[in-house]
N, C-alpha and C positions, 0 to 999 in steps of 0.2 A: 652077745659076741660068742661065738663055738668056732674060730680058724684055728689054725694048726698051733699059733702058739699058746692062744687062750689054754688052748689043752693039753697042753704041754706045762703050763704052769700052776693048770686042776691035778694032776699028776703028785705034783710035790705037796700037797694038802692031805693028810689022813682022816679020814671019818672019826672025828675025835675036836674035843675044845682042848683048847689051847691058853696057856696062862698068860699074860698082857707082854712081859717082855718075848717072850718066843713066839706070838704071831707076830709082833712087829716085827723081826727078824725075817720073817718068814713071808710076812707083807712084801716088803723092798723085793724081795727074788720072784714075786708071784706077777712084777706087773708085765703084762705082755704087748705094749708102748715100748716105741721108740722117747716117746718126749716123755718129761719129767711129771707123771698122774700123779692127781689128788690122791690124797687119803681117807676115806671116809671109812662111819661108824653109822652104824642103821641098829636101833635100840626097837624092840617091841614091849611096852608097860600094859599093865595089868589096870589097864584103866578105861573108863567110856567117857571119851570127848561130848559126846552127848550132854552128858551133866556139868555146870561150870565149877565146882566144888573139889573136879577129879581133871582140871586141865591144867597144864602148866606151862608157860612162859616166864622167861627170863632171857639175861646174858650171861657169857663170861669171858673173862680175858684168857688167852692161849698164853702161857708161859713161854712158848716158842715160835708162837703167829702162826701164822696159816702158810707162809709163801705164796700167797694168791695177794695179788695188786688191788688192794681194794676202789674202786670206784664211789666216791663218796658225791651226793649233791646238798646243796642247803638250802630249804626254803627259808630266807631271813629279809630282815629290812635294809632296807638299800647303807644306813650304817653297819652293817655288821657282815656286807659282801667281804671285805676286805680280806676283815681277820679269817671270813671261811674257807677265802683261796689259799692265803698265806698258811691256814692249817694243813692243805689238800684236798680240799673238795676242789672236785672238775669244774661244776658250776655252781654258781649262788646266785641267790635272789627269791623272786617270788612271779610278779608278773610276766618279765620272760623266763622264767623257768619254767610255767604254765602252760603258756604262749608252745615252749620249743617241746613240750611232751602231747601237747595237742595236736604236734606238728609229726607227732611219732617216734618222739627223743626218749630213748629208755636204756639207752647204753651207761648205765650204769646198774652197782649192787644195792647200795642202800641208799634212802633219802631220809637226810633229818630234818628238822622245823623248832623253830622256837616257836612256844604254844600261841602268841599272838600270832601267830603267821595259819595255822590251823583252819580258820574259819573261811581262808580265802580257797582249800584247797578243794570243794567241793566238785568243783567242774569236771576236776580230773581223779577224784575219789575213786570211783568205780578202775579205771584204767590202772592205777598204783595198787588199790586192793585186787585184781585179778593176778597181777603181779607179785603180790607180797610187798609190795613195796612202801606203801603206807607207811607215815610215819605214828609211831605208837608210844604212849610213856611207859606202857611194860616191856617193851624193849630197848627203851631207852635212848629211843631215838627224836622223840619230842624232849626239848633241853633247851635251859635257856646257857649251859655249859659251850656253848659252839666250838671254840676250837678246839678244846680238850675233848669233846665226844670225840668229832673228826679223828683226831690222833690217835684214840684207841682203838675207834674202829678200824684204820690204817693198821695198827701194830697187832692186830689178831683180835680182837673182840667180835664177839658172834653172836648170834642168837640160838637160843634154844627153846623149839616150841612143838604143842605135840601136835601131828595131822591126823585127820578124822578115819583112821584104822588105829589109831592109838601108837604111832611109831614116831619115831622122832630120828632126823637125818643130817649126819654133823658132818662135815671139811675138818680134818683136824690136821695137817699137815700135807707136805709134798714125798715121794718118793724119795728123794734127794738128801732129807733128812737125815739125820743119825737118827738108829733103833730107838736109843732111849729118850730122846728130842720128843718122837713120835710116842712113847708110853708115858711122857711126861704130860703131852698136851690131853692125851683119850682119857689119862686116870683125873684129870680135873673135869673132864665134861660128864665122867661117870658120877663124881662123888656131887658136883652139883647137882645130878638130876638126882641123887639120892637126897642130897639136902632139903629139896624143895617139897618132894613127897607131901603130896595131900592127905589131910587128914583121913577124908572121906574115901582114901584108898584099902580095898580092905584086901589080903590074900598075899599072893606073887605079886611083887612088884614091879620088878623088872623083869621079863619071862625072858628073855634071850635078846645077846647084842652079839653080831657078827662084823669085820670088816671087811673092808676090801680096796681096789684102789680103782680109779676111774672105770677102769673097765675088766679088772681081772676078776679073781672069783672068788668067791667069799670064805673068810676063817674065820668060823665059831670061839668065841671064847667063853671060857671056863667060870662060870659065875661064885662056885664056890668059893675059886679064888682071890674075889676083888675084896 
């Protein structure tokens, strides 16, 4: 995006990092939308996805959610449709929920499965992995917890996983937020991905993370300071 306001909101950004509460500050005035943009964090680690020793997957809960509507589905057994609707998944089941993604059904974010439901899902394996969408137990989305994943996932629970440039790309709030809402949810997705540090990582760790919001322009932050 380069229009008139985009640039106009690169304008107010100095060539300089910035410490977690003063970009988020600075975030909220930088988005050049009229609607209410995401928040995002774009981390670059010092790591080679290549090796599996040096990758990292996991989740974590936002202390302050995401404000994004999460779309949940449930691959489960026809007992346990109930309790997944009554959680918030859009859909549950197994055979038509198959059935309706073979049909080109993928209007949703995430899909979980209780691990016996797993072995049915091959047909359509490739289509949810091209997707991301696959359900996985390092994300925590294969469970036999069903409603209680559901809900977390609703109330801000995310994934964090690194893509093969070694970058890692996080939703951590809306525009709309309060500043420190927004430095509340980014310093937990930071100090997770510090926690999880492989061992087999050797050097810089994390070489630089910038924000930005759906479509404005990026502020560097200041690493010495986390």
């Amino acid at each position: 995006m380069s229009g008139k306001k985009y640039l106009e909101a690169k304008k107010l950004i100095e060539d300089r990092y910035y410490d977690i509460d003063e970009a988020m500050d600075l975030l909220k005035k930088t988005n050049p939308t009229k609607f209410d943009a995401s928040c995002e964090v774009h981390l670059n680690l010092g790591l080679d996805p290549k090796h599996a020793d040096q990758n990292i997957r996991t989740t974590v809960s936002l202390p302050k959610g995401t404000g994004k509507d999460v779309k949940v589905v449930a691959f489960v057994d026809d007992g346990k449709v109930k309790e997944a609707l009554e959680a918030g998944a859009i859909k549950a089941g197994t055979e038509d929920l198959i059935t309706a993604i073979e049909g080109g059904f993928l209007d949703f974010d995430i899909a979980i499965a209780t691990p016996d439901q797993m072995k049915l899902l091959g047909k359509i394996a490739k289509v949810l992995g091209q997707k991301k969408l696959m359900p996985n137990p390092k994300a925590g989305t294969v469970t036999t917890e069903v409603a209680q994943t559901i809900k977390d996932l609703k109330k801000g629970k995310i994934e964090i996983r690194l893509d093969k440039l070694a970058n890692v790309h996080n939703i951590f709030g809306k525009c709309s937020f309060e500043s420190a809402d927004l430095a509340e949810n980014l310093r937990v997705i930071i100090k997770t991905i510090k926690d999880i540090k492989p061992s087999a990582s050797k050097g810089n760790y994390i070489k630089s993370i910038t924000v930005t919001t759906s479509m404005g322009p990026s502020i560097k932050i200041d690493l010495s300071k986390l």
